[in-house]
N, C-alpha and C positions, 0 to 999 in steps of 0.2 A: 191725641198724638198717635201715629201712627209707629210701631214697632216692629222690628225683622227679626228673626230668630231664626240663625242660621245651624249647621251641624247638628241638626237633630238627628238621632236613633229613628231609624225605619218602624220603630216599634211605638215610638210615641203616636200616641194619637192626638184627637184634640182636644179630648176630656183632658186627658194627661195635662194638654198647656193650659187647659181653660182652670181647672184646680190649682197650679201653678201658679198664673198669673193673679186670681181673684183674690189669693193671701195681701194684696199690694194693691185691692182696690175694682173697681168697677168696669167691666168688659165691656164693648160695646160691640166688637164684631173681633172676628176668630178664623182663621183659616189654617191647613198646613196643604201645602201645594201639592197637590198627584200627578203621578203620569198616567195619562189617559189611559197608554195603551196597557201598562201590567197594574194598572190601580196601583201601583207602590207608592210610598212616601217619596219624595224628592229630598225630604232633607230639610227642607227652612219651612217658612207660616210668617205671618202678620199676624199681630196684639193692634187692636185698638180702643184706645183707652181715651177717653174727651179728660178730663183731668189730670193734666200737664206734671203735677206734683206728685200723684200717682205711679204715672206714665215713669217719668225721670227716679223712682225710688227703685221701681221693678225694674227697671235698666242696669242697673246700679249692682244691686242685687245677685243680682241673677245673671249676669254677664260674669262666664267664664265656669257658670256651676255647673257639677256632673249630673247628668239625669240621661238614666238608660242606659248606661256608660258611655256617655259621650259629652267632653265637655262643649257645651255650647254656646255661642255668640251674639250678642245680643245688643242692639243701638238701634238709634231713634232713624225714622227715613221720612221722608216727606212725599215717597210714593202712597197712592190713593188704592184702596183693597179693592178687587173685585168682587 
């Protein structure tokens, strides 16, 4: 299942999501999106998670929690990760 996580902290990285996320279960691919041109954070990432039951706990979870101070946003998409 692929997941969005939006409103992140410019400070989060991907270790940050990927420790975050693996409390809930098995990664399979991990992004948080840059701007090319100032390498900064954009703000959101994709979790992909093959374990549906997983996937739907860490959604659950973690939608709306504070991290970095920023509360963040988080549901399921059925966009495919680059």
């Amino acid at each position: 299942m692929n997941i969005l996580i939006r409103n992140l902290s410019r400070q989060t990285t991907e270790k940050d999501l990927r420790n975050l996320f693996a409390s809930f279960g098995t990664i399979s691919a991990l992004n948080i999106v840059m701007d090319e041109a100032s390498g900064q954070s954009k703000g959101f990432g994709f979790v992909e998670m093959r374990d549906v039951k997983e996937a739907k706990k860490a959604i659950h979870n973690l939608n709306g929690k504070k991290i970095d101070g920023e509360k963040i946003r988080v549901k399921s998409t059925k966009q495919r990760m680059i």
